[in-house]
N, C-alpha and C positions, 0 to 999 in steps of 0.2 A: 881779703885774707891772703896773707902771703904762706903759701903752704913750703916753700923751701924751708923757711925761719922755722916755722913750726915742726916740719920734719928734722931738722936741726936742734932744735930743742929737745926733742926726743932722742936724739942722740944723746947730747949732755946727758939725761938723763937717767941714761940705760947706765951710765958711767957708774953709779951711786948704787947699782944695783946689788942684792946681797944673794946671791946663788952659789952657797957650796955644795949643794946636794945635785941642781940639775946642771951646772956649767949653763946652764942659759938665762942670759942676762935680758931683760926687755924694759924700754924706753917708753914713757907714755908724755904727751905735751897738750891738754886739754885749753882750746881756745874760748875767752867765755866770749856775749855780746856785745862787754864792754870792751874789749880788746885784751884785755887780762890773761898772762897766760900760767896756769901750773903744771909743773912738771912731775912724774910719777915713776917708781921704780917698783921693777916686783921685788919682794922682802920675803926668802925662803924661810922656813921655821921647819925641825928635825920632824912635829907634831904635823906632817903635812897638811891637812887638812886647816892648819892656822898660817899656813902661809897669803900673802895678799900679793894679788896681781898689780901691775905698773900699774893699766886704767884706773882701778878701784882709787889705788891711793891717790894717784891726780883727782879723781871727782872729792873724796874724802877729804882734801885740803882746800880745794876750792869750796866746799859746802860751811867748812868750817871755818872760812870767812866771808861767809855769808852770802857767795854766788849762787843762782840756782837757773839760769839760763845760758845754754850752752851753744857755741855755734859746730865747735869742730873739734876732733881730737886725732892726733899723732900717733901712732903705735909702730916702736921698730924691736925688732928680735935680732936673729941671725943676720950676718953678711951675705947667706945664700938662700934663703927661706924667708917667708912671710908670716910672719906671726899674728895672728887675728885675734880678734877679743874674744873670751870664752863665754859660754852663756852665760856665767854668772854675771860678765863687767855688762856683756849686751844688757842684762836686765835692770843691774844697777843706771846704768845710762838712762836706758829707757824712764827709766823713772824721770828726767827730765826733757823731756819731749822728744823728735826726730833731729839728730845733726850728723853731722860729716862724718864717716868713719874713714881717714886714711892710712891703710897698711903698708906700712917701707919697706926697702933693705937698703935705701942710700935715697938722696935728693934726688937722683934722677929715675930711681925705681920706683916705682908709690901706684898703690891701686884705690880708688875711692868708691866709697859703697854709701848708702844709705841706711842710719840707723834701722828703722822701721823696715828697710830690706832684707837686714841680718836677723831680723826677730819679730817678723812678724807681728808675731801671734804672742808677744809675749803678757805677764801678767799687770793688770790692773785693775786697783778697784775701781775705775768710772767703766759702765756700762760699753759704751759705742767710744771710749778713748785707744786711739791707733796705735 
């Protein structure tokens, strides 16, 4: 996995972003297994609460062509801050197994975590699933 391209990708894609309400733009670039990559932007709505995060929409476009195995994902925000996925994208992710979480603010700044790290404990219906 080449994680510059991908944090690059996330750039591109923070471009497309639609934030008039919070001035904050954020980039998402979700790697599947197959090499595939989609790119994700958050979409404010005045209705806040129907606004959708970068992540979401990256998984949401990859799902809806029919990916459901994921290796890795790109998330950039600010030029001087780290913008992390919120619980809600941790738990949509989650829903397709443990992968790469990497937080930007440029190619050479990038922090990586592990899905299953950020959220534990989050929900599912299989009993003893992590």
């Amino acid at each position: 996995m080449n994680k510059t391209r991908l944090i690059t990708m996330a750039m591109q894609a923070r471009e497309n972003a639609y934030a008039p309400y919070s001035g904050f733009k954020v980039g998402a670039a979700l790697l599947t297994k197959a090499g595939t990559v989609y790119g994700g932007c958050n979409i404010e709505n005045a209705s806040y609460g129907l606004t959708v995060c970068a992540e979401r929409t990256a998984v949401y476009k990859a799902v809806s062509e029919g990916e459901r195995v994921f290796q890795a994902i790109a998330v950039i925000g600010g030029e001087q801050t780290y913008a992390y996925p919120c619980g809600a994208c941790l738990q949509v992710l989650r829903e397709f197994g443990n992968l790469l979480i990497i937080t930007a603010i440029s190619v050479d700044a990038y922090q990586e975590q592990m899905l299953y790290d950020m959220i534990p404990f989050g929900f599912s219906w299989e009993k003893n699933r992590r």
